[in-house]
PDB file of N, CA, C, O and CB in Angstrom:
ATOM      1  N   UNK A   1       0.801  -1.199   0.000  1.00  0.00           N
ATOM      2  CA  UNK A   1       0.000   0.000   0.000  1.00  0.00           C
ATOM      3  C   UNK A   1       0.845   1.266   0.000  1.00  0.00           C
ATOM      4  O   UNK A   1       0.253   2.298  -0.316  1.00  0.00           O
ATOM      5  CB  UNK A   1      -0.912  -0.003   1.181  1.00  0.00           C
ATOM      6  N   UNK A   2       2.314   1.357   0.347  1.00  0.00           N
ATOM      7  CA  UNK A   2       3.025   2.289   0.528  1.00  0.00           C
ATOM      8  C   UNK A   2       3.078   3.153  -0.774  1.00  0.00           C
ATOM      9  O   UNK A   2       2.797   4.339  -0.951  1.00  0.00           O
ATOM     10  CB  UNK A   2       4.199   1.805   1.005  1.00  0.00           C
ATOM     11  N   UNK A   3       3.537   2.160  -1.650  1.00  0.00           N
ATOM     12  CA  UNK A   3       3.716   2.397  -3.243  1.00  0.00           C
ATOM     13  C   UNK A   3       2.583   3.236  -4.452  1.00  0.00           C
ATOM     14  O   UNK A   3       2.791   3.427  -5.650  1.00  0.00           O
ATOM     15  CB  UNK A   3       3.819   0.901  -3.738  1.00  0.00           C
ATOM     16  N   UNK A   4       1.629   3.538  -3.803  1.00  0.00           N
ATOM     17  CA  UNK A   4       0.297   3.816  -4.347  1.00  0.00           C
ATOM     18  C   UNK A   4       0.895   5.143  -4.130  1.00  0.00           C
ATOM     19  O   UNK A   4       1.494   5.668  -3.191  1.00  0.00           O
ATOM     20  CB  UNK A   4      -1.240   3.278  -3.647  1.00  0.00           C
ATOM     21  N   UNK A   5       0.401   5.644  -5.741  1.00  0.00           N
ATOM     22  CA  UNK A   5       1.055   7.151  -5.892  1.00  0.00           C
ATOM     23  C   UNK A   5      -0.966   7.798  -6.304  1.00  0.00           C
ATOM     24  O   UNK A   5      -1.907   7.402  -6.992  1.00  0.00           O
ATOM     25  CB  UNK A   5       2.825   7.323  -7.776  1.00  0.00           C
ATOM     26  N   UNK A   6      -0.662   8.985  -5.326  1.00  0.00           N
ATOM     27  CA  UNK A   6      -1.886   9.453  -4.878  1.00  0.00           C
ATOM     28  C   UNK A   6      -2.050  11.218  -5.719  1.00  0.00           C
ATOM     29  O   UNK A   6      -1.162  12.057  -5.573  1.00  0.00           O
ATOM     30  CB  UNK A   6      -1.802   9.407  -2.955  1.00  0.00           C
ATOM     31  N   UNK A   7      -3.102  11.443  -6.408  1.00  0.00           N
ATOM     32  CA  UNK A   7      -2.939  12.272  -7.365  1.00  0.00           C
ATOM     33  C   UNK A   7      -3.140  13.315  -6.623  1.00  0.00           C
ATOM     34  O   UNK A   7      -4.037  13.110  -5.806  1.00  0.00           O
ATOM     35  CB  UNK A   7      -3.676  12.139  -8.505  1.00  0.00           C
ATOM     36  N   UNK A   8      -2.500  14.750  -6.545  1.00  0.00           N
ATOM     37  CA  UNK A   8      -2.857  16.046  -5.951  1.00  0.00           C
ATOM     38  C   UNK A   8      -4.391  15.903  -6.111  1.00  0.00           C
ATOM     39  O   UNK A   8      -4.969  15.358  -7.051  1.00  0.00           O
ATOM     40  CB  UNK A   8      -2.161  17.424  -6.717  1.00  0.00           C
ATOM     41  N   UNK A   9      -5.003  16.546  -4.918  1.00  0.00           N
ATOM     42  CA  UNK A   9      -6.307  16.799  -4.591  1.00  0.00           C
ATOM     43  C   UNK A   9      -6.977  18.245  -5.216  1.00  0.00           C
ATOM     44  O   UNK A   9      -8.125  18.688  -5.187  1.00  0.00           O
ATOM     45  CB  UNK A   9      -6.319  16.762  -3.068  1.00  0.00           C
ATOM     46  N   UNK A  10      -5.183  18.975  -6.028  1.00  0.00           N
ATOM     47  CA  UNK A  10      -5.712  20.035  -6.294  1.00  0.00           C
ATOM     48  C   UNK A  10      -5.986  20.374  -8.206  1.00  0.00           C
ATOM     49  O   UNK A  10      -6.220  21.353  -8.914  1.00  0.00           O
ATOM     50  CB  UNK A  10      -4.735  21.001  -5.477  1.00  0.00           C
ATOM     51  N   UNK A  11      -5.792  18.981  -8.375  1.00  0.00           N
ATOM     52  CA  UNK A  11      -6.032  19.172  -9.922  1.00  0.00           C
ATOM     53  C   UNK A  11      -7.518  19.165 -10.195  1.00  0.00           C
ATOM     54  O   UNK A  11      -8.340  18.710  -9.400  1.00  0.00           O
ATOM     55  CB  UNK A  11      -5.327  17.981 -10.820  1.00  0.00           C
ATOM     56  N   UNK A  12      -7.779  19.636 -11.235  1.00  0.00           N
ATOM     57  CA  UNK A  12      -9.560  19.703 -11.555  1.00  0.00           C
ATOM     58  C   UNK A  12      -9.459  19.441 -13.310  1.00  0.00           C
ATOM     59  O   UNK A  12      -8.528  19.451 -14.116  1.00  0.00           O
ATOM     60  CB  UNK A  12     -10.509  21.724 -11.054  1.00  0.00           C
ATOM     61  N   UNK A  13     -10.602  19.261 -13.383  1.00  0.00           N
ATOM     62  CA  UNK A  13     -11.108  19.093 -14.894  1.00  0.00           C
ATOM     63  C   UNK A  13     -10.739  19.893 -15.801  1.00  0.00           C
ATOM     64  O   UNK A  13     -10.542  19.630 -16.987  1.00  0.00           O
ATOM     65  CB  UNK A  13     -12.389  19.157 -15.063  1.00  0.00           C
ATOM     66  N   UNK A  14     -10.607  21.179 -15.106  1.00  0.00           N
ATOM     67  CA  UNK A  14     -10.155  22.392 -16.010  1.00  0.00           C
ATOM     68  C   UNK A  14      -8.815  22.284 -16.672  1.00  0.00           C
ATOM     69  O   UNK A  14      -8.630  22.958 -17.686  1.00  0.00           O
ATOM     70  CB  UNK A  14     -10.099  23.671 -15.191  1.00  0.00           C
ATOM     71  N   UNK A  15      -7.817  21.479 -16.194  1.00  0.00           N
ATOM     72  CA  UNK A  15      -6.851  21.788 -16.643  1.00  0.00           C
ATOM     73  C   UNK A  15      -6.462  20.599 -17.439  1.00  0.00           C
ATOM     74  O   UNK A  15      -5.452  20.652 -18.142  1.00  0.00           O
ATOM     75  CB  UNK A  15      -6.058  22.261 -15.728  1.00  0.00           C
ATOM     76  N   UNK A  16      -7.128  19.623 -17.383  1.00  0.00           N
ATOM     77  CA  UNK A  16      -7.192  18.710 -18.620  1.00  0.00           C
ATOM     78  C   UNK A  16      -7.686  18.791 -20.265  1.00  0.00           C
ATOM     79  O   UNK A  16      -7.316  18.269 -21.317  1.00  0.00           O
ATOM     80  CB  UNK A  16      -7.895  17.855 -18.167  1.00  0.00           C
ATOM     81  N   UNK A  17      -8.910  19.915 -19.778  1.00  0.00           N
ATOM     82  CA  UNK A  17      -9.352  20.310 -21.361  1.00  0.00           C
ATOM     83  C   UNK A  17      -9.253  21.983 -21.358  1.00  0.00           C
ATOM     84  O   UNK A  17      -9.900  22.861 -20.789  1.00  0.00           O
ATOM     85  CB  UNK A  17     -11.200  19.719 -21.810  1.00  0.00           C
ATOM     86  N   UNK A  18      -8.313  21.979 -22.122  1.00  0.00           N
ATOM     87  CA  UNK A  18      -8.163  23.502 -22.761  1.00  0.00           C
ATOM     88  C   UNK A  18      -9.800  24.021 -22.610  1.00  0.00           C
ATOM     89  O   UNK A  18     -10.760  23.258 -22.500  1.00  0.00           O
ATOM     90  CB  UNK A  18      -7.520  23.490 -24.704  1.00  0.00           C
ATOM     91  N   UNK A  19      -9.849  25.263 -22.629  1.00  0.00           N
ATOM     92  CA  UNK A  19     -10.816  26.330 -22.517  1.00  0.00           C
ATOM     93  C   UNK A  19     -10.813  26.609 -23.709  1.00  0.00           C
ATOM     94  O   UNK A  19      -9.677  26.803 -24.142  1.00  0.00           O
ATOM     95  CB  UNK A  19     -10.607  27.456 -21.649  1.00  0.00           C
ATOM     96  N   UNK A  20     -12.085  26.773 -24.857  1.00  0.00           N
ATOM     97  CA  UNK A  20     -12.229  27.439 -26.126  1.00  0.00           C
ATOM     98  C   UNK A  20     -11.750  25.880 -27.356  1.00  0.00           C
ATOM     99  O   UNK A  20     -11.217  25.748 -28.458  1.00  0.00           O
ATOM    100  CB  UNK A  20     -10.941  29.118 -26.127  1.00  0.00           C
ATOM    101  N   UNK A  21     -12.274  25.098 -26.421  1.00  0.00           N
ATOM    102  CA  UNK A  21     -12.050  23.399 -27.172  1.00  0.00           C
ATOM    103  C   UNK A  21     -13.173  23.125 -27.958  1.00  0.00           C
ATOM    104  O   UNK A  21     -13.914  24.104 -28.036  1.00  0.00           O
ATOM    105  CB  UNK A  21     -11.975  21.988 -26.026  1.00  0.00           C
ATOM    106  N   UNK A  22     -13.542  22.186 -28.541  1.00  0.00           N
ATOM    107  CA  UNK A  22     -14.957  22.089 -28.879  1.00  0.00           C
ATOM    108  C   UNK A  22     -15.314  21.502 -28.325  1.00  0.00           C
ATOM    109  O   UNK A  22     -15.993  20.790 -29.065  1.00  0.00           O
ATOM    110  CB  UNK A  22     -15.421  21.824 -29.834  1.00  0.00           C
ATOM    111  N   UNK A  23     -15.453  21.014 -26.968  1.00  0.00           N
ATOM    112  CA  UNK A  23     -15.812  19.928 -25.923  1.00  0.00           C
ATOM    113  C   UNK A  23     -15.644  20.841 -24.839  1.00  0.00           C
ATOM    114  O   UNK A  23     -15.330  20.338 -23.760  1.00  0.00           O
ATOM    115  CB  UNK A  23     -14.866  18.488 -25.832  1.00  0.00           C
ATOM    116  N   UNK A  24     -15.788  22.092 -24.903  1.00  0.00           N
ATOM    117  CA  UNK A  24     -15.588  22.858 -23.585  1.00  0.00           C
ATOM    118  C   UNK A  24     -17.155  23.670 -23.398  1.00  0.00           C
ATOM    119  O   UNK A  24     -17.370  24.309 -24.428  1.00  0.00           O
ATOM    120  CB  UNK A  24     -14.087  24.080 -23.731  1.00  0.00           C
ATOM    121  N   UNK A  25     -18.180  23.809 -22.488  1.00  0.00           N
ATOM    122  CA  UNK A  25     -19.273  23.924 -22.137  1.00  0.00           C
ATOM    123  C   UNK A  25     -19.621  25.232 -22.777  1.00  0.00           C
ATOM    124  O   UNK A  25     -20.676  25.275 -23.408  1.00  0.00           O
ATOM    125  CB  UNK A  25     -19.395  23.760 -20.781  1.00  0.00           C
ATOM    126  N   UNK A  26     -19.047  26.057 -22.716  1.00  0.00           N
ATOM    127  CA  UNK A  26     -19.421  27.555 -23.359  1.00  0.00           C
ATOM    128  C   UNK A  26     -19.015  27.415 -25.202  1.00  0.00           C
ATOM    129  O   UNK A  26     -19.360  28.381 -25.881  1.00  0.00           O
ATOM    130  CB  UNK A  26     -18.193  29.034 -22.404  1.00  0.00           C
ATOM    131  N   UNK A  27     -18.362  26.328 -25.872  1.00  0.00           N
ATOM    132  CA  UNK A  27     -18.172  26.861 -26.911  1.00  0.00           C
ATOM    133  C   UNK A  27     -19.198  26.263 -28.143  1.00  0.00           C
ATOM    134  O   UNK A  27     -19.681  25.146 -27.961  1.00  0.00           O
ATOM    135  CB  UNK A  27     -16.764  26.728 -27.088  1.00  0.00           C
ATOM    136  N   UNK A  28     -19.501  26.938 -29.281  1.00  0.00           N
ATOM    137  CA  UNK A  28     -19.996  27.000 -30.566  1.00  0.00           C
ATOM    138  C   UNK A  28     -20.544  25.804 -30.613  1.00  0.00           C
ATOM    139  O   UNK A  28     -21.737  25.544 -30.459  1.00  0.00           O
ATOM    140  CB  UNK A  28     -19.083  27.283 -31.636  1.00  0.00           C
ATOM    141  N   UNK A  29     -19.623  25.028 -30.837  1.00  0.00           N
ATOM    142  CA  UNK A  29     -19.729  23.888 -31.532  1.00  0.00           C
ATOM    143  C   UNK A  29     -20.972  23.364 -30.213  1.00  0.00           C
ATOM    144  O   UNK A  29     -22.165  23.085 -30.337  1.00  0.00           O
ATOM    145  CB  UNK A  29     -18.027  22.938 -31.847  1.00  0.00           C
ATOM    146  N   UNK A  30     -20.254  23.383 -29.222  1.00  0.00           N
ATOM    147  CA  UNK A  30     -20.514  22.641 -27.463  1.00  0.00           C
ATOM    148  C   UNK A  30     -22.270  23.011 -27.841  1.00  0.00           C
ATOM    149  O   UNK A  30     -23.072  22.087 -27.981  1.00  0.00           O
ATOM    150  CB  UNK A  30     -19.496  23.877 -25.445  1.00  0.00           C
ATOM    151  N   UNK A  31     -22.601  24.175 -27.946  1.00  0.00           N
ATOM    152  CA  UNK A  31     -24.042  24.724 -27.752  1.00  0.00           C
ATOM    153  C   UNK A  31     -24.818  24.470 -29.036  1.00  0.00           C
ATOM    154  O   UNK A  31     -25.973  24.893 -29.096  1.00  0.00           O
ATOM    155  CB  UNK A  31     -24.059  26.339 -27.409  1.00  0.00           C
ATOM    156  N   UNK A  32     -24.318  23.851 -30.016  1.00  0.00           N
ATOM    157  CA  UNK A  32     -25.041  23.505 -31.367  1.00  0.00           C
ATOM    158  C   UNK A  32     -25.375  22.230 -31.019  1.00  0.00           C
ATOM    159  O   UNK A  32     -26.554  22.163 -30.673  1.00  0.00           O
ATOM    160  CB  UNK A  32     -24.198  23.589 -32.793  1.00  0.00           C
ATOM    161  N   UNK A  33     -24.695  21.025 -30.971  1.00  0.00           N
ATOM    162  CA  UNK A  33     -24.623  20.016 -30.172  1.00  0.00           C
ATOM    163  C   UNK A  33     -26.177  20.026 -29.732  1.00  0.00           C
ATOM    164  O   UNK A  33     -27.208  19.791 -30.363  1.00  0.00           O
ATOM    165  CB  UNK A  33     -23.478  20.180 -29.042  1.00  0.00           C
ATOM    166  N   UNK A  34     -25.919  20.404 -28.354  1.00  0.00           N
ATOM    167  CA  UNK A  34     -26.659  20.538 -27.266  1.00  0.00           C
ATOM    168  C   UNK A  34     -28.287  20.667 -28.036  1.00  0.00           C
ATOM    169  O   UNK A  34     -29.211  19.864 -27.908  1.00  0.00           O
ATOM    170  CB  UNK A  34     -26.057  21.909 -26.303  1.00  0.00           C
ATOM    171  N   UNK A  35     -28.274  21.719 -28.709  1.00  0.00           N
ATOM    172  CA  UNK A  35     -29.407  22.484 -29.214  1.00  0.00           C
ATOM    173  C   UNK A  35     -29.824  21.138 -30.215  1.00  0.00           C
ATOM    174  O   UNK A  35     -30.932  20.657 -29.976  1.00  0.00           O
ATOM    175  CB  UNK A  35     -28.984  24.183 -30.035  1.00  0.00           C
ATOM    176  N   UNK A  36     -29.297  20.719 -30.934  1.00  0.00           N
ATOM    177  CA  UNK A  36     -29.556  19.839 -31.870  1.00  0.00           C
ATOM    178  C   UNK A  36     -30.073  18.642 -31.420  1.00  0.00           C
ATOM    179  O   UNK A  36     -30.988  18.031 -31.971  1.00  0.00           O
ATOM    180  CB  UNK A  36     -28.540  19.637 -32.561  1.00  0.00           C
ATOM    181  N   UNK A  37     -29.330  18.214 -30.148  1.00  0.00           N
ATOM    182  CA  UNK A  37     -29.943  17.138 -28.946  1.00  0.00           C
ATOM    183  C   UNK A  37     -31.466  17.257 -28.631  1.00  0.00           C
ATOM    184  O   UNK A  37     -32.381  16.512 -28.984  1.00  0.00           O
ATOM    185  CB  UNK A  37     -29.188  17.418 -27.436  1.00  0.00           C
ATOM    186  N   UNK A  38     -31.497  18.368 -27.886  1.00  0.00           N
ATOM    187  CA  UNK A  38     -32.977  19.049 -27.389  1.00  0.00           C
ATOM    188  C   UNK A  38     -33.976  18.638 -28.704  1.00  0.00           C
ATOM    189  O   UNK A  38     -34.892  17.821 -28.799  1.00  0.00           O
ATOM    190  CB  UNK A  38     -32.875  21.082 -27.147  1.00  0.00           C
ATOM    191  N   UNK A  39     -33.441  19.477 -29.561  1.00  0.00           N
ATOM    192  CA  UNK A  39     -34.365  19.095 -31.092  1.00  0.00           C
ATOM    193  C   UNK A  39     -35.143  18.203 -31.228  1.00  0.00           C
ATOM    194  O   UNK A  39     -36.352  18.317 -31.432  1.00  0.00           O
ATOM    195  CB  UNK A  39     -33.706  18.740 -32.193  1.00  0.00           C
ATOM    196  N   UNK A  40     -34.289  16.867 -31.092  1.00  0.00           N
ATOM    197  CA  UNK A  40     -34.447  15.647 -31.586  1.00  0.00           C
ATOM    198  C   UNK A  40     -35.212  14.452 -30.674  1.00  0.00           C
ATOM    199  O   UNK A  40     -35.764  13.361 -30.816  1.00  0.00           O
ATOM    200  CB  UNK A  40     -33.131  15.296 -31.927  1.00  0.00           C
ATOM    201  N   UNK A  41     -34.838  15.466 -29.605  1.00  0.00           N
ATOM    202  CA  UNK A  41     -35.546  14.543 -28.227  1.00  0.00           C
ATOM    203  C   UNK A  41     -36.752  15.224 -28.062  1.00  0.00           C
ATOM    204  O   UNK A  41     -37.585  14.602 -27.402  1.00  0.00           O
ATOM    205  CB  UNK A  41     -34.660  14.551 -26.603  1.00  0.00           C
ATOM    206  N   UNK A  42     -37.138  16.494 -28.538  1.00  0.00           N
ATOM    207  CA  UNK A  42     -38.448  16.982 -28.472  1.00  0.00           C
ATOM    208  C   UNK A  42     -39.475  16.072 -29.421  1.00  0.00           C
ATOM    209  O   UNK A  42     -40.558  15.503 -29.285  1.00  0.00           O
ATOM    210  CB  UNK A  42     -38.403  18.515 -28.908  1.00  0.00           C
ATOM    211  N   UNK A  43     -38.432  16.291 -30.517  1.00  0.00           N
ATOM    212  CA  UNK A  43     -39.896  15.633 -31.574  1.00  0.00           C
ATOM    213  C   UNK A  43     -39.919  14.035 -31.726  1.00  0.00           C
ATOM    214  O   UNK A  43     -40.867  13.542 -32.338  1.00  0.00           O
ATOM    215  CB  UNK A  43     -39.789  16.238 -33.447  1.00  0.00           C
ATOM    216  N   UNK A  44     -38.934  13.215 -31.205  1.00  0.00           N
ATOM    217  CA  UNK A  44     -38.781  11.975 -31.513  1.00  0.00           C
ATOM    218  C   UNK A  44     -39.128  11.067 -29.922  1.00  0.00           C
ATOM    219  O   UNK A  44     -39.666  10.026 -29.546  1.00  0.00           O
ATOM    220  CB  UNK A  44     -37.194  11.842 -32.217  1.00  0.00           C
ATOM    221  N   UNK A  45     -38.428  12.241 -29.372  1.00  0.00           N
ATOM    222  CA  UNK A  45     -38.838  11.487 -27.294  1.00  0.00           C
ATOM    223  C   UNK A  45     -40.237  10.617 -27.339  1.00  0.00           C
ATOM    224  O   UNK A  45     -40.031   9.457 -27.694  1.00  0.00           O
ATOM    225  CB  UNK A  45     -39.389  13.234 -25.682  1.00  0.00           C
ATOM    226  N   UNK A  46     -41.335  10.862 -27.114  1.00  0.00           N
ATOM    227  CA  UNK A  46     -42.549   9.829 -26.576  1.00  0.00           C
ATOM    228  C   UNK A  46     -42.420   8.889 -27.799  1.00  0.00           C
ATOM    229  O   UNK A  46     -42.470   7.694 -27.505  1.00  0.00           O
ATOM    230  CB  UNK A  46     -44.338  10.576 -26.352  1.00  0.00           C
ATOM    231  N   UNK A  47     -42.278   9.156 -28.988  1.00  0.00           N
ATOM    232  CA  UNK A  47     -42.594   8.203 -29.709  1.00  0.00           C
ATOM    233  C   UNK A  47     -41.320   7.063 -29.740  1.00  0.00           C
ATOM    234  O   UNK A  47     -41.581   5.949 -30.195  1.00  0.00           O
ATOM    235  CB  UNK A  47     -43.002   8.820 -31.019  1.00  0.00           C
ATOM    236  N   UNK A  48     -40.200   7.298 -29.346  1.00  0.00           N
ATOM    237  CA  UNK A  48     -39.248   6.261 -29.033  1.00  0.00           C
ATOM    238  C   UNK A  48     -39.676   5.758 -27.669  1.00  0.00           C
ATOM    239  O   UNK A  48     -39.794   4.534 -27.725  1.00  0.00           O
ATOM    240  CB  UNK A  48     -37.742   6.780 -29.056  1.00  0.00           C
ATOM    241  N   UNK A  49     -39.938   6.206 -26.538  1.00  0.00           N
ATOM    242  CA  UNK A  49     -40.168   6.091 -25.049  1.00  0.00           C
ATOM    243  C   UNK A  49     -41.924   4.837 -25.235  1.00  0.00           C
ATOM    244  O   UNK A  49     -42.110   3.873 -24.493  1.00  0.00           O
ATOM    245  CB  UNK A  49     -40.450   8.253 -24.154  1.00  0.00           C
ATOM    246  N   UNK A  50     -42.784   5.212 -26.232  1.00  0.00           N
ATOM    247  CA  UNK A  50     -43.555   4.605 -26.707  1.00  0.00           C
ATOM    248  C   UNK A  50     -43.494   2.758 -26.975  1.00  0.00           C
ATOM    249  O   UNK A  50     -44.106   1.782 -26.541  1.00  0.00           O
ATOM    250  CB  UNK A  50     -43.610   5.395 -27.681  1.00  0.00           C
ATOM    251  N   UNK A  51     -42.175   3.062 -28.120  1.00  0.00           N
ATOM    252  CA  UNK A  51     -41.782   1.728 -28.723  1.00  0.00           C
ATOM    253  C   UNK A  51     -40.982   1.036 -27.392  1.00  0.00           C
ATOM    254  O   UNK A  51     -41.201  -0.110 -27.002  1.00  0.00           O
ATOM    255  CB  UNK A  51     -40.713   1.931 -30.249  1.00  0.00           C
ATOM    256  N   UNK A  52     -40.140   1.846 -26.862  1.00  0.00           N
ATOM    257  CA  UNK A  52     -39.023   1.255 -25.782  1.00  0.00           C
ATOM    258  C   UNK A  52     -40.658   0.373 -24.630  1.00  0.00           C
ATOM    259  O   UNK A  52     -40.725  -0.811 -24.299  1.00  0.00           O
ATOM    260  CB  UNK A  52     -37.662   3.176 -24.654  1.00  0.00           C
ATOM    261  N   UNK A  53     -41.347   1.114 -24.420  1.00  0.00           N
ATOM    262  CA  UNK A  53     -42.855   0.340 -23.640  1.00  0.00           C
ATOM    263  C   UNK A  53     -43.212  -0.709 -24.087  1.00  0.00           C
ATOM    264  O   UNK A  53     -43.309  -1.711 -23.378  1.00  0.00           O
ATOM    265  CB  UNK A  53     -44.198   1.023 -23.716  1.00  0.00           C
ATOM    266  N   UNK A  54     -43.513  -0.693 -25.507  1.00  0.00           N
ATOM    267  CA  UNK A  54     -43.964  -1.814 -26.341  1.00  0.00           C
ATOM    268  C   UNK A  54     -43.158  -3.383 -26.358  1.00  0.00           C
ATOM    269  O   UNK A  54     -43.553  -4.549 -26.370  1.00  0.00           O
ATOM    270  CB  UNK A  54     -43.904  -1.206 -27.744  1.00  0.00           C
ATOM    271  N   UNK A  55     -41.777  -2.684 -26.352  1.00  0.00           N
ATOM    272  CA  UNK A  55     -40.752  -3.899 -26.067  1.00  0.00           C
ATOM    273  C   UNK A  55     -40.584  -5.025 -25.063  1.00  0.00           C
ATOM    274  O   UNK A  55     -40.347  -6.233 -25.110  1.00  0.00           O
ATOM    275  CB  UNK A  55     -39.737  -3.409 -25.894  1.00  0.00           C
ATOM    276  N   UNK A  56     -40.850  -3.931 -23.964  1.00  0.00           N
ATOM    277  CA  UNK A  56     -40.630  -4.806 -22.483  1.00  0.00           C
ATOM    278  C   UNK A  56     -41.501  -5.199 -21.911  1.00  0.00           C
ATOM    279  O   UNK A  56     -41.321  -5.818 -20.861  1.00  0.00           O
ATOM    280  CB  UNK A  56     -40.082  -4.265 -21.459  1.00  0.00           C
TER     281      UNK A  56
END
């Protein structure tokens, strides 16, 4: 157990993904995504959630 190398408590997420990435929460791409998600789950949601009922 000595040997167990223990990661600073002070690293965070932030400094793994660059800021202004396309995988970073505020950017372009990040909020088209997102928006395009919503879209698709608006008009397609009950009627998949429907079939997924029908299945089981």
């Amino acid at each position: 157990m000595e040997n167990i190398k223990h990661e600073s408590e002070h690293l965070t997420e932030k400094e793994f993904i660059p800021k202004g990435t396309a995988c970073s929460s505020g950017s372009k791409a990040y909020n088209t995504f997102i928006n395009t998600i919503v879209s698709v789950v608006e008009k397609y949601g009950a009627e998949i959630l429907e079939e997924i009922d029908c299945a089981v």
